[in-house]
TORGU-78093 format. One record per residue (C-alpha): residue in three letters; residue number from 1; y, z, x. Coordinates in nm, 3 decimals, m for minus. Layout:
BEGIN
 residu num      c2      c3      c1
    ALA NUM       Y       Z       X
...
***
This chain:
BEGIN
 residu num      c2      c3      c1
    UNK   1   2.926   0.204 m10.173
    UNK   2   2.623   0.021 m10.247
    UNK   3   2.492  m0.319 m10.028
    UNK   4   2.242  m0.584 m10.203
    UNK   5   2.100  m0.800  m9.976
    UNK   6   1.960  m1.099 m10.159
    UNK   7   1.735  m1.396  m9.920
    UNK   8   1.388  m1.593 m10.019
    UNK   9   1.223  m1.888  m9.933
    UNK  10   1.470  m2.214  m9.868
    UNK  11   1.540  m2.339 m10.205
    UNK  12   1.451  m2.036 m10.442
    UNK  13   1.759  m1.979 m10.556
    UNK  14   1.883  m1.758 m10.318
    UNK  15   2.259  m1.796 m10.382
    UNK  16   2.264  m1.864 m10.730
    UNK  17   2.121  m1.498 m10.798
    UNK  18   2.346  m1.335 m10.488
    UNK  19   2.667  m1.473 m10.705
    UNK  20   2.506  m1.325 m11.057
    UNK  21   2.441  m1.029 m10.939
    UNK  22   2.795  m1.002 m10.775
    UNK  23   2.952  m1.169 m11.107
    UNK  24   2.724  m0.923 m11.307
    UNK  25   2.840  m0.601 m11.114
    UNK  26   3.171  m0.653 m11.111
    UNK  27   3.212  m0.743 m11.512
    UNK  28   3.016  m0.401 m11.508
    UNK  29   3.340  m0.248 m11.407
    UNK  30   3.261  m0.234 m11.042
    UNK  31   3.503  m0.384 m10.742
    UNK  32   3.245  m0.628 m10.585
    UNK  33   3.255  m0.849 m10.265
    UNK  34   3.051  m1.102 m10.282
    UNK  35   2.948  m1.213  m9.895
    UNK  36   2.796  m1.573  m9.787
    UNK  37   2.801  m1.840  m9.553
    UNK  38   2.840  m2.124  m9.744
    UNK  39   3.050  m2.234 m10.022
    UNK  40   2.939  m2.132 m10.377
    UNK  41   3.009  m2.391 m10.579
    UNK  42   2.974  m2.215 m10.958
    UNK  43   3.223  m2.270 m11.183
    UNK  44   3.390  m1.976 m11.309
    UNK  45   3.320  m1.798 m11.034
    UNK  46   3.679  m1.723 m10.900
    UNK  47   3.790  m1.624 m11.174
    UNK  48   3.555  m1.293 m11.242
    UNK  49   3.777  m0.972 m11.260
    UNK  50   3.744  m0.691 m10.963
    UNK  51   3.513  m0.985 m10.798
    UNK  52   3.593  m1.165 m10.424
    UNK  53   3.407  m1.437 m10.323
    UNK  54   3.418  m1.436  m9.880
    UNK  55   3.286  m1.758  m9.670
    UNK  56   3.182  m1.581  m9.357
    UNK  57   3.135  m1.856  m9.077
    UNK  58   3.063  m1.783  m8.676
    UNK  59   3.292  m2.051  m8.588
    UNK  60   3.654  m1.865  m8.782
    UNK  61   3.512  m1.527  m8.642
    UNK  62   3.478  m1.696  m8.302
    UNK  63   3.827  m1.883  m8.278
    UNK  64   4.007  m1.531  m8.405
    UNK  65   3.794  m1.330  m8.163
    UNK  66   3.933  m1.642  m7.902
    UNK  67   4.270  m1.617  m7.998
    UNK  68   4.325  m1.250  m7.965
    UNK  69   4.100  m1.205  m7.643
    UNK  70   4.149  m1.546  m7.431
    UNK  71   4.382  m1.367  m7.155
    UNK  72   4.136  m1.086  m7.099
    UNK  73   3.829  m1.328  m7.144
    UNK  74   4.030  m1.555  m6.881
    UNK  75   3.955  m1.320  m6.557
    UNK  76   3.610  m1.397  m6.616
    UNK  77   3.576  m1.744  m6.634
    UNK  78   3.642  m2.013  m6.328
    UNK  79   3.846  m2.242  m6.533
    UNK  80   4.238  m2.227  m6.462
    UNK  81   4.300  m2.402  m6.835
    UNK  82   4.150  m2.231  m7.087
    UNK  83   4.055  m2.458  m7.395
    UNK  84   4.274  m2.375  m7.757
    UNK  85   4.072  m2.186  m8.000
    UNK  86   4.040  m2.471  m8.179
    UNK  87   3.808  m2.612  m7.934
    UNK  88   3.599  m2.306  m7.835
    UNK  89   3.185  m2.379  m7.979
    UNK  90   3.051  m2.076  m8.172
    UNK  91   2.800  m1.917  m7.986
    UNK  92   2.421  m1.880  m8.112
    UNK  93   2.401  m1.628  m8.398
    UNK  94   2.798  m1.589  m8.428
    UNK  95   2.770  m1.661  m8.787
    UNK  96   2.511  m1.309  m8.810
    UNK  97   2.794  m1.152  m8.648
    UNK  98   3.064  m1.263  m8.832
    UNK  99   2.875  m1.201  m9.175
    UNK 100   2.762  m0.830  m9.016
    UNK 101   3.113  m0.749  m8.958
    UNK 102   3.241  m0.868  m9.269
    UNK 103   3.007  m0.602  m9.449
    UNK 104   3.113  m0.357  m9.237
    UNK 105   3.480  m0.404  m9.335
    UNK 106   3.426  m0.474  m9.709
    UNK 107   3.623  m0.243  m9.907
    UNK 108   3.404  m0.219 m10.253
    UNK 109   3.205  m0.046 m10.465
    UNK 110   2.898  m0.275 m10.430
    UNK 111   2.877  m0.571 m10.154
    UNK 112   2.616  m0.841 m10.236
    UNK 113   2.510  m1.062  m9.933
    UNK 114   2.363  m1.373  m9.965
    UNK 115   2.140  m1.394  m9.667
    UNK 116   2.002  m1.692  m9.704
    UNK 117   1.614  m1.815  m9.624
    UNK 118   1.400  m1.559  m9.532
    UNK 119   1.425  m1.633  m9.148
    UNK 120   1.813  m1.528  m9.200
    UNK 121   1.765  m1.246  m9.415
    UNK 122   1.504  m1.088  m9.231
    UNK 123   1.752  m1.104  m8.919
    UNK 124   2.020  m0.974  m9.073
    UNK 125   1.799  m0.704  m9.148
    UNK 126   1.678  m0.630  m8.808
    UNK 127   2.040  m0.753  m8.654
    UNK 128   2.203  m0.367  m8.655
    UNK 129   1.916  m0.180  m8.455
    UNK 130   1.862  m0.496  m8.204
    UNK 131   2.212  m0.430  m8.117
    UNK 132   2.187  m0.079  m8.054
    UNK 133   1.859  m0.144  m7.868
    UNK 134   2.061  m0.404  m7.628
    UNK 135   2.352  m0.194  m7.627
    UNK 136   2.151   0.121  m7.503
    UNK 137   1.980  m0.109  m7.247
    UNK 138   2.291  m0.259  m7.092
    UNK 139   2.485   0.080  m7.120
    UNK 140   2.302   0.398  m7.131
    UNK 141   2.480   0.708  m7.232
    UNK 142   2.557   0.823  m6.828
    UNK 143   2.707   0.454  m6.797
    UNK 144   2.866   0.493  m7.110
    UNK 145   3.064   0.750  m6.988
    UNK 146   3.154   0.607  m6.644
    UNK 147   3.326   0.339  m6.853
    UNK 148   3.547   0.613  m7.044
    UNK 149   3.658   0.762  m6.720
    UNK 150   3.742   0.376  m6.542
    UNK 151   3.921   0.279  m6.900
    UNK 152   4.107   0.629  m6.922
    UNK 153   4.193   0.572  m6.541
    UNK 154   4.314   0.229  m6.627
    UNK 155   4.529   0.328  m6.911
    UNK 156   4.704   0.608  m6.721
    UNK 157   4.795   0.329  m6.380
    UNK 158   4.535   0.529  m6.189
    UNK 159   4.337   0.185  m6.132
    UNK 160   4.426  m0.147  m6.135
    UNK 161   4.262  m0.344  m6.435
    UNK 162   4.052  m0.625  m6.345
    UNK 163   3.763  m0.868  m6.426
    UNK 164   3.526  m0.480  m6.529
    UNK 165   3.767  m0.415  m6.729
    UNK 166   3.753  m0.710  m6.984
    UNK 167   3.376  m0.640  m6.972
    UNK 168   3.439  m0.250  m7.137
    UNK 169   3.664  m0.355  m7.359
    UNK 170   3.356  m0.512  m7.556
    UNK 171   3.176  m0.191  m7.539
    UNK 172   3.398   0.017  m7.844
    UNK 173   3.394  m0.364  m8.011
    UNK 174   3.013  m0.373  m8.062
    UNK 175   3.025   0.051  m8.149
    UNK 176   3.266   0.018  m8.407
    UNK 177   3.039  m0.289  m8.561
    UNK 178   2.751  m0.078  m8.548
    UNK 179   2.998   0.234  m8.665
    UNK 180   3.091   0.030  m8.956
    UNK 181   2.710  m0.069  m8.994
    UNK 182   2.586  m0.078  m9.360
    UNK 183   2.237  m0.150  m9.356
    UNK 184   2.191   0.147  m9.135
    UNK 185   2.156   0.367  m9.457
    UNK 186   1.861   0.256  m9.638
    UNK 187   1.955   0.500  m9.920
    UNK 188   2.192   0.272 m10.047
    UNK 189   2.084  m0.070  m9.943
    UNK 190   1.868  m0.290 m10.168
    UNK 191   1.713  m0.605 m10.119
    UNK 192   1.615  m0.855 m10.376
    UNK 193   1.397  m1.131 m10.286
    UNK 194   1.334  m1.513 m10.450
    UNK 195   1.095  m1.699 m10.487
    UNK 196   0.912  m1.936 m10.684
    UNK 197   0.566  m1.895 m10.899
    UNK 198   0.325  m2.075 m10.615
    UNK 199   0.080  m1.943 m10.388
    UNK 200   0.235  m2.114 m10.146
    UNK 201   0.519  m1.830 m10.134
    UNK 202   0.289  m1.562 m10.135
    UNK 203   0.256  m1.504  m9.752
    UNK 204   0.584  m1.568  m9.625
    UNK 205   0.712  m1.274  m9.888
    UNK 206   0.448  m1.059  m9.799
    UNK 207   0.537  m1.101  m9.452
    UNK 208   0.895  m1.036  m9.516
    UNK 209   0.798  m0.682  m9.728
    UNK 210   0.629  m0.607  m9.404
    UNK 211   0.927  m0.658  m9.160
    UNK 212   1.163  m0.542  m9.436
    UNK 213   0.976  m0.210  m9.446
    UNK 214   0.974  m0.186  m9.010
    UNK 215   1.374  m0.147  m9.021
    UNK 216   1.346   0.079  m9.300
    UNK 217   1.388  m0.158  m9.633
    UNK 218   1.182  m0.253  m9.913
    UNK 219   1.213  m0.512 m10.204
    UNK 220   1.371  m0.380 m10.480
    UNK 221   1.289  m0.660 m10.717
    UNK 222   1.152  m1.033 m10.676
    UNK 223   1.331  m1.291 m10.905
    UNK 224   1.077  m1.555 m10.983
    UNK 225   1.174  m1.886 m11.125
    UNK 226   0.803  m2.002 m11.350
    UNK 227   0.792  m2.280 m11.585
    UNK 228   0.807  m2.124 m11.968
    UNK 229   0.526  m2.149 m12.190
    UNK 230   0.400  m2.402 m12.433
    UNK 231   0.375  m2.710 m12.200
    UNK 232   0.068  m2.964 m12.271
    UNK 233  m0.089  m3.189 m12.078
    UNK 234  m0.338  m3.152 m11.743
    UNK 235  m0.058  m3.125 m11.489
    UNK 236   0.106  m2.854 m11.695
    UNK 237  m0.210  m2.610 m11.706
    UNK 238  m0.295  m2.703 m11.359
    UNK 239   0.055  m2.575 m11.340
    UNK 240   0.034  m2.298 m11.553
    UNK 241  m0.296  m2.153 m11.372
    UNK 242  m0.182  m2.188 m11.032
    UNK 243   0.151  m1.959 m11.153
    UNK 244   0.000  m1.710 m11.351
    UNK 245  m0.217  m1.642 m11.018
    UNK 246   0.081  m1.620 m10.800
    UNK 247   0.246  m1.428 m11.034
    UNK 248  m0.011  m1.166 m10.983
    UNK 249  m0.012  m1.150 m10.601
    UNK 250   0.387  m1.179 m10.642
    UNK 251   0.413  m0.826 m10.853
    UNK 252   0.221  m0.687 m10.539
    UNK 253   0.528  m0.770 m10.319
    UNK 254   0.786  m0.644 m10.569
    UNK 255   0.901  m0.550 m10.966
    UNK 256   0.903  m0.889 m11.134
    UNK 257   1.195  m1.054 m11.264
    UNK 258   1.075  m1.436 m11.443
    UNK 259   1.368  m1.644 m11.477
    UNK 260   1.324  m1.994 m11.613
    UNK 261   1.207  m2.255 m11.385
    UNK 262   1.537  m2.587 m11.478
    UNK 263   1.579  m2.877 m11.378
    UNK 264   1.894  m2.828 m11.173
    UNK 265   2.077  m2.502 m11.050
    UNK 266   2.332  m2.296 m11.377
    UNK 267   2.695  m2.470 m11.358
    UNK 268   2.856  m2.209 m11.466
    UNK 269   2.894  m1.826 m11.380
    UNK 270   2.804  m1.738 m11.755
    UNK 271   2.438  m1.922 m11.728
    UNK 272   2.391  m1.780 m11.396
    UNK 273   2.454  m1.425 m11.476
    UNK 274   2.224  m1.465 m11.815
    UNK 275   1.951  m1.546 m11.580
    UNK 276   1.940  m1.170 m11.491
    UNK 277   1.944  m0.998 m11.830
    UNK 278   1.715  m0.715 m11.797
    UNK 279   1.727  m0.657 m11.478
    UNK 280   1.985  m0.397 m11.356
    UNK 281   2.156  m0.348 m10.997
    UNK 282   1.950  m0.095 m10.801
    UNK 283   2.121   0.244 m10.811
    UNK 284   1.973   0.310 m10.430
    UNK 285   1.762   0.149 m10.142
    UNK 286   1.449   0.173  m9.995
    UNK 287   1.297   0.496  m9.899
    UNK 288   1.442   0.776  m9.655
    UNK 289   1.365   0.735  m9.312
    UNK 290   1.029   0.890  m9.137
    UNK 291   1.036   1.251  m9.103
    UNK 292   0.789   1.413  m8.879
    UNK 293   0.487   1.635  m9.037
    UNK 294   0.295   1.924  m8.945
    UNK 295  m0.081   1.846  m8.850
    UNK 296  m0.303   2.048  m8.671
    UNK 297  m0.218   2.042  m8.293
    UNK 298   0.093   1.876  m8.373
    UNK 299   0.278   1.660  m8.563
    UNK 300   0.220   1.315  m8.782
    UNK 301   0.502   1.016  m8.834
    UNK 302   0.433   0.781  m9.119
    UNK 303   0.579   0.453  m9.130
    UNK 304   0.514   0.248  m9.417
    UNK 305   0.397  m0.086  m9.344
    UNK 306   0.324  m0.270  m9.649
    UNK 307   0.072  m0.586  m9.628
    UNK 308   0.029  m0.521  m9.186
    UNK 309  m0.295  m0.599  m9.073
    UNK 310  m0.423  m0.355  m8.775
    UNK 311  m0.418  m0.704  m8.535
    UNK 312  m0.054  m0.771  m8.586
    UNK 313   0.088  m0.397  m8.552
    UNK 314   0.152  m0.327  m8.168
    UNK 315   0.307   0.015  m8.082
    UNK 316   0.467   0.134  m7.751
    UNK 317   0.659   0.447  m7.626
    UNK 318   0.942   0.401  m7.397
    UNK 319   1.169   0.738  m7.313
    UNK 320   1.301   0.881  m7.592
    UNK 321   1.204   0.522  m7.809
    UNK 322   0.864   0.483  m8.057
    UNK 323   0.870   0.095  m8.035
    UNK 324   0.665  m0.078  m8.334
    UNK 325   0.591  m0.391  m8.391
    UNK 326   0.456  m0.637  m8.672
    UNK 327   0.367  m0.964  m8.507
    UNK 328   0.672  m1.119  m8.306
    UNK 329   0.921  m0.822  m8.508
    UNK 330   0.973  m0.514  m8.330
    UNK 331   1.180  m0.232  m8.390
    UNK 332   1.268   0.049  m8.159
    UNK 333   1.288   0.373  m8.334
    UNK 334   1.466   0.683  m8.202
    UNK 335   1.249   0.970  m8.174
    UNK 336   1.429   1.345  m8.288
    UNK 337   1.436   1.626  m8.065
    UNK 338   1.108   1.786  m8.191
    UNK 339   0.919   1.458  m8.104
    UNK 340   1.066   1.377  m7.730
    UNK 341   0.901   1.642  m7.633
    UNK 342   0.562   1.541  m7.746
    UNK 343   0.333   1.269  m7.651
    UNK 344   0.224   0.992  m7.857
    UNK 345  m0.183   1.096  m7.884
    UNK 346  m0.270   0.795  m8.124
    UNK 347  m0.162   0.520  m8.396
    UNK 348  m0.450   0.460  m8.674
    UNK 349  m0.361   0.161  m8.960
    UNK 350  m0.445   0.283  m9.333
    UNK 351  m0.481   0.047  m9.634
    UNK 352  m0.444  m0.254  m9.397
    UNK 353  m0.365  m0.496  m9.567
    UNK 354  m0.243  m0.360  m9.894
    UNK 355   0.097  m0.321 m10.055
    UNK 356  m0.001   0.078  m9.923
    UNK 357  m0.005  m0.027  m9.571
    UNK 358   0.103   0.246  m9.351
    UNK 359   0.061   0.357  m8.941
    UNK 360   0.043   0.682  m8.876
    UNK 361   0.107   0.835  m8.573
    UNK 362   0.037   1.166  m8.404
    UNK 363   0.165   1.365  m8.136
    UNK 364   0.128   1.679  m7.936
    UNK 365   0.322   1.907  m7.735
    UNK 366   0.405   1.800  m7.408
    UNK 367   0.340   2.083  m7.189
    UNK 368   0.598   1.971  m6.914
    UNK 369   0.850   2.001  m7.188
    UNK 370   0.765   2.314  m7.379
    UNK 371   0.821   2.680  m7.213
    UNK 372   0.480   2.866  m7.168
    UNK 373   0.520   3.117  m7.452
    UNK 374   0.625   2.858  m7.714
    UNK 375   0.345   2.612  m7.601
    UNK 376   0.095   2.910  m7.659
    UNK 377   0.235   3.036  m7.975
    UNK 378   0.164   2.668  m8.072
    UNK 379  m0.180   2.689  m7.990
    UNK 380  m0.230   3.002  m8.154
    UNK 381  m0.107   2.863  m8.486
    UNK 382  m0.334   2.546  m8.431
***
């Protein structure tokens, strides 16, 4: 299964191309969810074979989750009357959740997300491995499997269940979500980005190819809304100069796709879906994760970092963790086996700056962690 993840700027167009490309795939042949979290209101939309259009809202996800959980939830909480699910407030980023979970349970050949504005898209990106992060944190492996033993215990009447116990029972929750995760694979998750032909868009996008490419992601296309040619007048080549500049710094991000800059939004499903002739769903992601490489006296990781600047990119060890980070983004990155058992000896920026950004970093041996003979053999092949 294949997951498109489509966000840009507020007002680019965002969900007008998430529901062509989901109308486009699935009169392709393929079954396609289509995944948002608001209403799409394009005619025609609903009735696109082998295509299912989902709301996903925090506050439904919330009021089920409510529902189904209040009498375990209940031990926790002072209050003798619990309030209806009706009444319960969706908690702060519920409506991530909800639309995380809903990808993770799509059954489809391709799942297009509309992740809204950038801010949203870019943490829905980084939503999966901030979980795990927290989730590692909170409940380390050892703990982890304390928590097996008290909930076998508890299931066999060796223990009494109480107010721990409704705790643990959110533990296999959040590790089927991340089980069920999606966007973990970056070989088959694509992202297309919006945006429209002004400088003023240029930043923001190359900051998002940067924190796309941190969690493993890169823009597989940038649909572009530009005014067409042939316009007169001073305000139209004002117009047309500032655009054809953008344009430029735009392909830098991304593969161009120009779509006509309207006055209003298609009506229809057939108009919006024309707006993408030419340019095909992505047949696979962004490139395969970091692999380690041999350098002299150890080993090199590369992660690509397109557009960083060396002031921005902060990196920090922690256990078994490589922690990067591009401004206020960070992402913690699970070393292998070969590389927990090296130290970190530098980070150096190349291209800085550049769509070829990229921090490389180098390790060593640690010689409290490799036997004698093996840490010698090393040197002698160094």
């Amino acid at each position: 299964m294949r997951t498109l993840l489509v966000t840009g700027p507020g007002g680019a167009g965002t969900s007008t191309v998430a529901a062509a490309a989901a109308a486009r795939s699935a009169l392709e042949g393929r079954r396609t969810v289509l995944l948002s979290r608001q209403d799409l209101a394009l005619r025609g939309l609903d009735a696109v074979p082998r295509l299912r259009a989902q709301r996903v809202g925090g506050g439904r996800a919330v009021q089920d989750l409510w529902g189904a959980h209040a009498d375990a939830l209940g031990v926790l909480l002072p209050h003798p009357i619990l309030p209806p699910a009706t009444s319960v407030v969706p908690l702060p980023g519920a409506d991530a959740l909800a639309l995380l979970a809903a990808l993770g349970t799509a059954d489809a050949d391709v799942v297009v997300v509309d992740a809204g504005p950038l801010r949203d898209g870019l943490a829905m990106a980084a939503l999966p491995g901030d979980l795990r992060w927290w989730l590692g944190q909170a409940l380390p492996p050892t703990v982890r499997a304390l928590t097996a033993v008290r909930t076998a215990a508890v299931a066999a009447g060796g223990a009494r269940r109480g107010p721990l116990d409704a705790v643990l029972d959110v533990v296999p929750a959040a590790e089927r979500l991340l089980a069920a995760d999606r966007l973990a694979d970056p070989a088959t998750t694509a992202v297309w980005l919006t945006a429209d032909a002004r400088e003023a868009a240029v930043p923001a996008l190359r900051r998002a190819a940067s924190v796309l490419a941190l969690h493993g992601l890169r823009p597989a296309a940038l649909v572009t809304r530009a005014l067409p040619a042939g316009g007169t007048g001073e305000w139209w080549m004002r117009r047309a100069a500032e655009q054809e500049a953008a344009l430029g710094r735009l392909a830098e991000v991304a593969p161009l796709h120009v779509v006509p800059e309207l006055p209003g939004t298609p009506s229809d499903v057939t108009d919006a879906v024309a707006l993408l002739g030419g340019l095909h769903l992505p047949e696979r992601g962004g490139p395969p994760p970091a692999t380690p490489q041999r350098q002299p006296g150890g080993w090199q990781l590369t992660v690509a970092l397109p557009f960083a600047d060396r002031t921005e990119v902060g990196l920090t060890r922690w256990g078994d963790d490589l922690v990067i980070g591009v401004g206020e983004d960070r992402r913690s990155l699970r070393l292998d086996s070969l590389l927990r058992r090296c130290e970190v000896t530098g980070g150096r920026m190349v291209s800085p700056g550049t769509a070829d950004a990229r921090l490389e970093i180098s390790f060593r041996p640690d010689p409290q962690q490799w036997p004698a003979d093996l840490l010698a053999a090393e040197g002698r092949n160094t």
